[in-house]
C-alpha positions as CSV (number, residue, x, y, z in Angstrom):
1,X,35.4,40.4,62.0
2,X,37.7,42.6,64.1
3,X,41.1,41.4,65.4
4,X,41.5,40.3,68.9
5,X,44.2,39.5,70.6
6,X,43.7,38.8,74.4
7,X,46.0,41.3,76.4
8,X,47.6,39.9,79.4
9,X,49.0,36.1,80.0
10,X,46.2,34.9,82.5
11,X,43.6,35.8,79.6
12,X,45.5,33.7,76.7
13,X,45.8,30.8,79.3
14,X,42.1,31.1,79.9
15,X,41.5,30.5,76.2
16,X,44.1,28.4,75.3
17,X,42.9,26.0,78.6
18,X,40.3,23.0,77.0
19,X,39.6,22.1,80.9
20,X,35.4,20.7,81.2
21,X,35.1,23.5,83.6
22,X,37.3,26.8,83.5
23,X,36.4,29.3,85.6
24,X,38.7,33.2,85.6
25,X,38.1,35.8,87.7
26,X,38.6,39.4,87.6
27,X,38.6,43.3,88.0
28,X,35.7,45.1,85.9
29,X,37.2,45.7,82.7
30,X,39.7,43.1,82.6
31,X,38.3,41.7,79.5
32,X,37.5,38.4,81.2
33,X,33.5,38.7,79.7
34,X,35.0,39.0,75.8
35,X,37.6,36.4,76.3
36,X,34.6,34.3,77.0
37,X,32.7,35.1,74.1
38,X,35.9,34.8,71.9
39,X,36.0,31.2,73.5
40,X,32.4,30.2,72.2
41,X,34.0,31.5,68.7
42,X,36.9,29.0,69.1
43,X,35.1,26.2,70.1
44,X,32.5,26.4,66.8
45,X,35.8,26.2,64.6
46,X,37.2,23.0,66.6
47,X,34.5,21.1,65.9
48,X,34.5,18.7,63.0
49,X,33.0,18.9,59.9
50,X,29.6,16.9,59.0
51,X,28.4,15.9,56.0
52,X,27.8,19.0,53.4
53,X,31.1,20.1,54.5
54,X,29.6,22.5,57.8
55,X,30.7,22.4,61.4
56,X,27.9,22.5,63.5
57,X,28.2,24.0,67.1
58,X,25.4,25.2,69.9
59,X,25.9,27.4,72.6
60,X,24.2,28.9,75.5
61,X,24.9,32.1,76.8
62,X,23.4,32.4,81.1
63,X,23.0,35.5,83.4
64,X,21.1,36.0,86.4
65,X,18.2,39.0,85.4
66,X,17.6,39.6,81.6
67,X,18.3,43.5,82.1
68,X,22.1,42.6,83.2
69,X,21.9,40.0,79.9
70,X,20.6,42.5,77.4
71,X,22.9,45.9,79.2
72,X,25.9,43.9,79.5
73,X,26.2,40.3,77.5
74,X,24.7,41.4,75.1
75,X,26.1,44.6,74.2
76,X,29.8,43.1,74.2
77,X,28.7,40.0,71.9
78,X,27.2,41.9,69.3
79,X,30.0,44.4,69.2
80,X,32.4,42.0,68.1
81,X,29.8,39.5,66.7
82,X,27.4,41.8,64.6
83,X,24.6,40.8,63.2
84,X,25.2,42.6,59.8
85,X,28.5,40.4,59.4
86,X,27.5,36.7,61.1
87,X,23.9,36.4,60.6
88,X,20.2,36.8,61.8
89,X,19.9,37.8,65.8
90,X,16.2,36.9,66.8
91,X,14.6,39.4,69.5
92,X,12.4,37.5,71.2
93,X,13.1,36.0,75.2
94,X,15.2,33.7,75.1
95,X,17.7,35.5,72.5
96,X,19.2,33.6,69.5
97,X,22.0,34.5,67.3
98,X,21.8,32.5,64.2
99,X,25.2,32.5,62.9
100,X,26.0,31.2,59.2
101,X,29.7,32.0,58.2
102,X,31.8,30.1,55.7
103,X,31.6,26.5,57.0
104,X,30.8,27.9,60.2
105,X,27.1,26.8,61.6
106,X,26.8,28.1,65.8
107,X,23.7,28.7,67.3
108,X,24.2,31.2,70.1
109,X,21.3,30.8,72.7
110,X,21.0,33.8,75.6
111,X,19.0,32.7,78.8
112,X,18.3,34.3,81.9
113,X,18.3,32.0,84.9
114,X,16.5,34.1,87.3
115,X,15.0,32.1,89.9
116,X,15.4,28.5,91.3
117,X,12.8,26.8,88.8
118,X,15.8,27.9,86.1
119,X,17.1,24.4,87.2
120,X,14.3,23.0,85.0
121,X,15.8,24.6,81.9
122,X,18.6,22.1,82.1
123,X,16.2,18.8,81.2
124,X,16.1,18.4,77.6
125,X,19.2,20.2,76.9
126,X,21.6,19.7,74.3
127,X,24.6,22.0,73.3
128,X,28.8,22.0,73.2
129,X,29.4,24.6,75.5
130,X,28.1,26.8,78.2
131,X,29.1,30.1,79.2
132,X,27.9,31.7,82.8
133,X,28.2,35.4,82.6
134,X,29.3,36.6,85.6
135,X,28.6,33.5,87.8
136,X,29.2,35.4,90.7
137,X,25.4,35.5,91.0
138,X,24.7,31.9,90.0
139,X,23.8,29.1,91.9
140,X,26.2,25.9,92.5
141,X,23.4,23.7,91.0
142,X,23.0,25.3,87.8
143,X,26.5,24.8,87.2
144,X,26.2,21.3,87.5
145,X,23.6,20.7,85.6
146,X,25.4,22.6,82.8
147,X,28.1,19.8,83.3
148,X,25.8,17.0,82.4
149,X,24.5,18.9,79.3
150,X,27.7,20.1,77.7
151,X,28.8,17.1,74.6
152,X,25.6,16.5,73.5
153,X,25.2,18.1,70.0
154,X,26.3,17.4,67.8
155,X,25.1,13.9,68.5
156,X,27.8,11.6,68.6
157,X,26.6,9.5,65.2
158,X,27.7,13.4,63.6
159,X,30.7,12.8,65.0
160,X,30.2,14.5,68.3
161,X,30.9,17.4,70.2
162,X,35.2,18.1,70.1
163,X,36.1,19.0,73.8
164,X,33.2,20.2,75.2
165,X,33.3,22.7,78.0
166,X,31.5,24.9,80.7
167,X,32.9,28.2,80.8
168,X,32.9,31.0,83.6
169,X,33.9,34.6,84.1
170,X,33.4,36.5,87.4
171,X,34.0,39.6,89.6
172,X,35.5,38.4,93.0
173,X,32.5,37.3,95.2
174,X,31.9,36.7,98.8
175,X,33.5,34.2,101.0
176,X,30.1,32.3,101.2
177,X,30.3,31.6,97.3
178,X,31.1,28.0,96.8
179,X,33.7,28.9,93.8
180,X,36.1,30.7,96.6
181,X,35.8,27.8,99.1
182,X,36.4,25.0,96.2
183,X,39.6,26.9,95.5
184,X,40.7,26.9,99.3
185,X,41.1,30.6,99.5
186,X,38.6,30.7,102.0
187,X,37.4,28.3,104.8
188,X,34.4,26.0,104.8
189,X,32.0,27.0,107.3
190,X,32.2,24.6,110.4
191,X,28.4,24.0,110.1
192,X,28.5,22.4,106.5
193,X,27.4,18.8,106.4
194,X,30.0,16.4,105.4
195,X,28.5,16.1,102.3
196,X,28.4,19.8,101.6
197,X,32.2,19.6,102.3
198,X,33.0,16.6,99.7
199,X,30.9,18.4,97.2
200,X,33.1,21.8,97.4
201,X,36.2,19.2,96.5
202,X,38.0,20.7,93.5
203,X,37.7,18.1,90.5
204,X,41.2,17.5,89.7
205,X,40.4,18.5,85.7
206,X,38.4,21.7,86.7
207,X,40.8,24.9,86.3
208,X,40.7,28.5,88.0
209,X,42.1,31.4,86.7
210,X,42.6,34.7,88.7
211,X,43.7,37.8,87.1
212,X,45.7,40.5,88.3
213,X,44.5,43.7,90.5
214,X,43.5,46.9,88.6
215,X,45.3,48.7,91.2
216,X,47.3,47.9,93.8
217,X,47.3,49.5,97.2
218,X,49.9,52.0,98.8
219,X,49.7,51.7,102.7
220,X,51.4,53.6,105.6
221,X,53.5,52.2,108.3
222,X,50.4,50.9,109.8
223,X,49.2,49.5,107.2
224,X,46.5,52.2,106.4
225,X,45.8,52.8,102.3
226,X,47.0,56.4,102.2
227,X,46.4,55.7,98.1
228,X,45.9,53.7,94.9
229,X,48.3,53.3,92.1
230,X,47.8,51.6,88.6
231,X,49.3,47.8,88.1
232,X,51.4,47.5,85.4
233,X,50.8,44.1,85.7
234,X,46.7,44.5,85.2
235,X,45.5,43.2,82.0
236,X,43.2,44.1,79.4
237,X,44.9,47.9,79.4
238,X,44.5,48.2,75.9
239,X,41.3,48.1,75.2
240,X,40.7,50.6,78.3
241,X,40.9,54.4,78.6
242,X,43.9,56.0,79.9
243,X,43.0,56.3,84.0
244,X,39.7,53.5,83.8
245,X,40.2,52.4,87.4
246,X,41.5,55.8,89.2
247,X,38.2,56.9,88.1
248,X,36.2,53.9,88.9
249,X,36.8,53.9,92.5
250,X,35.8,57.5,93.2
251,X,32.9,57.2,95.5
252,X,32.9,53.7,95.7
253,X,33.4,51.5,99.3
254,X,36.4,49.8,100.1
255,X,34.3,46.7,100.0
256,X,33.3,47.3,96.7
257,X,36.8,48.5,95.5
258,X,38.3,44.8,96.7
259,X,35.7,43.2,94.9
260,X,35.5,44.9,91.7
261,X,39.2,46.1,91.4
262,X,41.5,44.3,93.6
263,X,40.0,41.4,92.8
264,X,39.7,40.1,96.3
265,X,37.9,37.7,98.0
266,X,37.6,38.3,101.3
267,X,35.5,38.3,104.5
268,X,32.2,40.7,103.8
269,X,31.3,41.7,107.6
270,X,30.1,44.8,109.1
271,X,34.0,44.7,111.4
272,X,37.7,46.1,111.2
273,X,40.2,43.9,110.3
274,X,42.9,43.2,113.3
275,X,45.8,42.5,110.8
276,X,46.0,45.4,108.5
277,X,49.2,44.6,107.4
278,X,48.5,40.8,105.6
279,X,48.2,41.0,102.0
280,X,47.3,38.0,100.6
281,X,49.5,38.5,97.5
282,X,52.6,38.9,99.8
283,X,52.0,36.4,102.7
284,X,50.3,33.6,101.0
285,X,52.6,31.3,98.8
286,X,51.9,30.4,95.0
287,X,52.0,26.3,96.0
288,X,52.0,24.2,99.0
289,X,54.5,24.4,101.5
290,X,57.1,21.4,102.5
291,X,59.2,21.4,105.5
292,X,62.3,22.6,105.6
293,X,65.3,20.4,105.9
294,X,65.2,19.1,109.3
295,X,63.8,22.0,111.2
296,X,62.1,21.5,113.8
297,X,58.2,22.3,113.9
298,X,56.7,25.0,116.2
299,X,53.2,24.6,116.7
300,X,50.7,26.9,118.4
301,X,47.7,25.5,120.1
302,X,44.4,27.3,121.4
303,X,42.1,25.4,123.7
304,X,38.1,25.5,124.5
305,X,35.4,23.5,122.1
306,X,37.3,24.2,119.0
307,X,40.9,23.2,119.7
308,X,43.2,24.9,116.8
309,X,46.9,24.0,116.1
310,X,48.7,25.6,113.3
311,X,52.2,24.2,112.6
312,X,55.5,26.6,111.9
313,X,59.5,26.8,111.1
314,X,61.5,29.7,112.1
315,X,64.2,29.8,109.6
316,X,66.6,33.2,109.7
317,X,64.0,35.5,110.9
318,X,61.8,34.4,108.5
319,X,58.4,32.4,109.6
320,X,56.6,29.5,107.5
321,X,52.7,28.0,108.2
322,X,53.4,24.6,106.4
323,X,49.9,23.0,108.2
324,X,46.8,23.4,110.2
325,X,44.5,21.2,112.3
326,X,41.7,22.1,113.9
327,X,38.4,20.3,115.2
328,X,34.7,21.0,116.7
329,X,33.0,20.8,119.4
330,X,35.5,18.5,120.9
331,X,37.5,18.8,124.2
332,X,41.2,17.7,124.8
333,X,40.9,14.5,126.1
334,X,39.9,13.4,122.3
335,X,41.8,16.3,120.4
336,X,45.5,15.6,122.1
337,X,45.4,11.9,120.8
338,X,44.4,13.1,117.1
339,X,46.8,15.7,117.0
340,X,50.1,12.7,118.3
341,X,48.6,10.9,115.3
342,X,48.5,13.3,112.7
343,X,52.1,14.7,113.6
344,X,53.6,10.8,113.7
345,X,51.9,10.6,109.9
346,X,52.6,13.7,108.3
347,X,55.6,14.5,110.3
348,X,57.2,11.5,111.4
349,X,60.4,11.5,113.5
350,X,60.5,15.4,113.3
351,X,61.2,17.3,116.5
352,X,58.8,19.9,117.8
353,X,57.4,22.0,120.4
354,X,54.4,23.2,121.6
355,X,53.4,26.5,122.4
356,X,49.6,27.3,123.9
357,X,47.4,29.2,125.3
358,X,48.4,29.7,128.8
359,X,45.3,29.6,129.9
360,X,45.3,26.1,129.3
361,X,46.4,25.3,132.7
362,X,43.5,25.8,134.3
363,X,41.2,22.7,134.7
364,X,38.0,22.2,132.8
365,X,34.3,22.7,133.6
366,X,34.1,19.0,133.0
367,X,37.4,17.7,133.7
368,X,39.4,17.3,136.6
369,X,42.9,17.4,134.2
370,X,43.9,20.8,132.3
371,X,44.4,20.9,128.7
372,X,48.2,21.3,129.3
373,X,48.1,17.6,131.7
374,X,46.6,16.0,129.1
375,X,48.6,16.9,126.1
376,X,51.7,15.6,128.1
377,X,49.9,12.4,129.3
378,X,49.7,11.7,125.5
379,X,53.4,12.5,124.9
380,X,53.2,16.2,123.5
381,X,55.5,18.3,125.9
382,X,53.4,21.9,125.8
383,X,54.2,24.8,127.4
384,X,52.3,28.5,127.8
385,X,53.3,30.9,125.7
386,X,55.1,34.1,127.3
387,X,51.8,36.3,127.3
388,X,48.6,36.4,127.0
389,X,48.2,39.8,126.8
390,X,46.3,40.3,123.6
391,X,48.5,43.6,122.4
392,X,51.4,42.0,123.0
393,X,50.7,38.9,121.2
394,X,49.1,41.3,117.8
395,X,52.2,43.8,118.4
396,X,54.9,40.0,117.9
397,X,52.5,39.2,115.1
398,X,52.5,42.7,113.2
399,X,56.2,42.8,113.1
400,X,56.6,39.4,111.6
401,X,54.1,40.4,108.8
402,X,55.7,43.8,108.2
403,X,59.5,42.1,107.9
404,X,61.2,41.8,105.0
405,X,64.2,39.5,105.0
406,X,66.2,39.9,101.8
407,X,63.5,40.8,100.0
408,X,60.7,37.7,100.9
409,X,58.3,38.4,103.3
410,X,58.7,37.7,107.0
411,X,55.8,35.9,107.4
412,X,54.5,33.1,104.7
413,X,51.4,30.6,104.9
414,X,50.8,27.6,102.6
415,X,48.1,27.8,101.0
416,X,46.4,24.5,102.1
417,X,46.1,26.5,105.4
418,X,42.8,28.1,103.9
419,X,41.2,29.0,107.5
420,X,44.4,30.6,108.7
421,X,44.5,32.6,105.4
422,X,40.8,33.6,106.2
423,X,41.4,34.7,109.5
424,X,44.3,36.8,108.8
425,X,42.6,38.5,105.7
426,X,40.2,40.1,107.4
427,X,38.0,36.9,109.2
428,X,39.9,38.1,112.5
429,X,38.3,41.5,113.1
430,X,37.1,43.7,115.2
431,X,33.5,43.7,115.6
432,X,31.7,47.3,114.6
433,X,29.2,48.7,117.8
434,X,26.1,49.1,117.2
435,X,26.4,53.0,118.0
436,X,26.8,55.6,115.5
437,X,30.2,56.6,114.2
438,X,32.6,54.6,113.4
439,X,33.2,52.4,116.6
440,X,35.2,49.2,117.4
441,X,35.1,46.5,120.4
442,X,38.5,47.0,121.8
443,X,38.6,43.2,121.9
444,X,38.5,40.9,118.5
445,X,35.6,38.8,118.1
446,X,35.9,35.8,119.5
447,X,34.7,32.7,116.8
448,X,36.6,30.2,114.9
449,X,38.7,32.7,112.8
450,X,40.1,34.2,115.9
451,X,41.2,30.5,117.2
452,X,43.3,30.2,114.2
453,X,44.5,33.9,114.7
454,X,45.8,32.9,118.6
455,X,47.4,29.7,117.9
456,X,49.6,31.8,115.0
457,X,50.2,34.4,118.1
458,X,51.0,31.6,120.6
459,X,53.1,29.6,118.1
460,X,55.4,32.8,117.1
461,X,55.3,34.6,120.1
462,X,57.2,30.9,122.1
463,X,59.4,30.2,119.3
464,X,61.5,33.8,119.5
465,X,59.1,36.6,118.8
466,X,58.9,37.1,122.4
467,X,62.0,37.7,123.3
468,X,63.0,39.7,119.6
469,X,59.9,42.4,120.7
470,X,61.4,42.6,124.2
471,X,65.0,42.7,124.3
472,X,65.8,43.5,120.1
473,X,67.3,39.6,119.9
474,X,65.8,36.5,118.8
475,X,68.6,35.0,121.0
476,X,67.9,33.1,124.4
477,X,69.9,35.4,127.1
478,X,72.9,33.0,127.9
479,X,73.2,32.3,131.7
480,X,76.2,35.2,133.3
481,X,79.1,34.1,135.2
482,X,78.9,35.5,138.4
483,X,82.3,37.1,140.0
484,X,83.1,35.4,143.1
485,X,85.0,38.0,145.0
486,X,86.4,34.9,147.4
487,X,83.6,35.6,149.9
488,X,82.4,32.0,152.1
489,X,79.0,32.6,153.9
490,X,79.8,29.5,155.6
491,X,83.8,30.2,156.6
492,X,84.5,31.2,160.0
493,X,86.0,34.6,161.2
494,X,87.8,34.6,164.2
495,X,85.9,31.9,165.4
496,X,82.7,33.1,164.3
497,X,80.4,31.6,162.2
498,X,78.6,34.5,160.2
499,X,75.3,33.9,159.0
């Protein structure tokens, strides 16, 4: 057998990890699909040895279309497994790999789930460890079932199956794939049943890995890619020819080279993005955000059916989205009592203000109160942001994401804040007309991503943006001292009163 040694960290922590469910995702040629197949290796050689002195182990190997099995899968397991060297490979639908090695026993099944009835597979089966190859293109369900199927040979009066596991590699899918949206990189879609949402709940024992970019992006001062570099930081380099992703995007989309090199999941919509300058790599932080100190919060609200409040602290020029709340098809009168609650439980006794959308002080179709009445009826003192003006609001936003401050980014999100993350990489956008040529709506489309989008404007444009993009300073104008030059309106002159 040829020596492998996985080449990057994220790949070694994807083998090393004995997690039920480990999932890594990655550019093409990252080496993600052979780390997988060195994993089924390594699990044959954990298991324990039977009677007659063998270690018994059974695998299944899953893709979505038997040509992408037989082109791809295939191709890299017999390369490093040949059949020469490890045993009898039967060609015959479904493919088995009959490996006899030392003490080694492993039967290497390779399946095809290609419709829904592949669900029915699942029944009677019995194995120690699954791998989905590039699960990108698998259903949630099958998955599952997997789950329940993994640990059951070699039967437990053997002495059973050591550390069982479903496996997973992938290229960077959708936003509508259920793997992005149980990782909270993206946000569930309002219209998901509550018990789609509990089901997309990350079990605390399943583990995600996400390996660096092939490439990483060179923009202008707008935040146009003039270019793409190599990443010194991308893995699996050595087993790749000098150049292998300068050459793969020629031709290619920028939809497809986020996907497939940047290894990015983000909104897939026929739109421009309004906030060219995020990257989720710079603005998003590694873990959850806590308050600061005792800073005071800044919060941003937008009104109308889906009322949206994202929470902030302005610390030296530097701006941090530690929370957001948001709810559906629900007016203020209900919203402003929910949103007292949730800051007395998750910020209690922290000061804060409110900055919204200013035209929330206009009443209601249904309500004789405005949005801005009722949030101070329920104790949250609100006030309208500066403007409304939509390019001044994007032009405060854009120079907080394009600030550095001693080398950290101006503008950082938490990321528990999954549906302000989606809005700001890319959810926010500009829809395309339907007109040939490559034409925008002046305006951004107006749906739940772009409700997250304002209240982030409203929030940063109140709390000092607005007055550093007008005047240079951050600083609220102190009041001037007038010169009295000894002048009374009301004295008398020569008996005159002057007026």
């Amino acid at each position: 057998m040829k020596e492998y040694r996985p080449d990057g960290p994220v790949l070694a922590e994807y083998m090393r990890s004995q997690a039920p469910v480990k999932i890594i995702q990655g550019p093409i040629g990252s080496g993600k699909s052979l780390a997988s197949a060195m994993c089924i290796w390594m699990k044959a050689l954990e298991q324990v040895k039977q009677k007659g002195g063998v270690r018994k182990c059974r695998a299944h190997v899953f893709r979505d279309r038997y040509p992408a099995l037989e082109e791809t899968t295939l191709k890299t397991w017999l390369d490093w497994f040949p059949e020469k060297e490890f045993g009898r490979f039967y060609w015959s639908k479904p493919y088995l790999h009959e490996i006899r090695l030392g003490d080694v026993y492993l039967d290497v099944h390779f399946v095809a789930l290609e419709d829904e009835r592949s669900a029915d597979f699942f029944k009677s089966l019995e194995t120690t460890i699954v791998w989905f190859n590039e699960v990108q293109y698998m259903d949630r369900l099958l998955v599952d079932e997997a789950v329940t199927r993994v640990g059951r040979y070699p039967r437990v009066i053997d002495g059973g199956a050591v550390n069982p596991q479903v496996i997973a590699d992938m290229n960077a899918p959708s936003e509508m794939h259920w793997i992005p949206m149980m990782r909270g990189d993206v946000a569930i879609p309002e219209d998901f049943t509550l018990e789609k949402r509990n089901a997309l709940k990350k079990p605390a024992d399943w583990e995600f890995f996400i390996q660096p970019p092939g490439l990483v992006e060179v923009k202008d001062d707008s935040g146009v890619v003039e270019e793409y570099r190599e990443n010194r930081e991308a893995e699996n380099t050595a087993y790749l020819a000098k150049g292998y992703y300068l050459n793969a995007i020629k031709g290619k989309t920028k939809s497809w080279i986020d996907a497939n090199v940047l290894n990015r999941v983000s909104p897939r919509r026929e739109g421009k993005p309004v906030l060219a300058s995020f990257r989720r790599d710079v603005h998003v932080a590694k873990r959850p955000l806590e308050p600061i100190g005792d800073l005071p919060l800044i919060l941003g609200a937008d009104f109308g059916r889906r009322p949206t409040v994202t929470f902030w602290q302005h610390l030296r020029l530097r701006w941090f989205c530690i929370h957001e709340f948001a709810a559906l098809d629900m007016g203020s009168a209900q919203f402003a009592p929910m949103l007292r609650n949730e800051l007395a439980q998750r910020f209690p006794g922290r000061k804060f203000t409110i900055w919204g959308d200013p035209s929330g002080d206009f009443k209601g179709q249904n309500d004789d109160k405005t949005p801005y009445q009722i949030f101070r009826a329920n104790g949250l003192p609100i006030q309208p942001a500066p403007s409304n003006l939509f390019t001044v609001r994007l032009q405060a936003l854009e120079q907080v994401l394009t600030r550095m401050v001693d080398g950290e980014p101006g503008l950082l999100i938490s990321p528990t804040c999954t549906n302000l993350i989606a809005a700001f990489d890319g959810g926010y956008h500009f829809r395309r007309m339907a007109m040939s040529g490559e034409r925008y709506s002046e305006m951004p489309e107006k749906d739940n991503y772009s409700d997250f989008a304002d209240s982030a404007q409203y929030a940063i444009l109140g709390g000092g943006e607005g007055r550093m993009l007008l005047t240079g300073s951050a600083e609220k104008p102190k009041p001037k001292k007038l010169k009295n030059d000894g002048y009374n309106p009301l004295k008398k002159v020569g008996g005159v009163r002057r007026w």
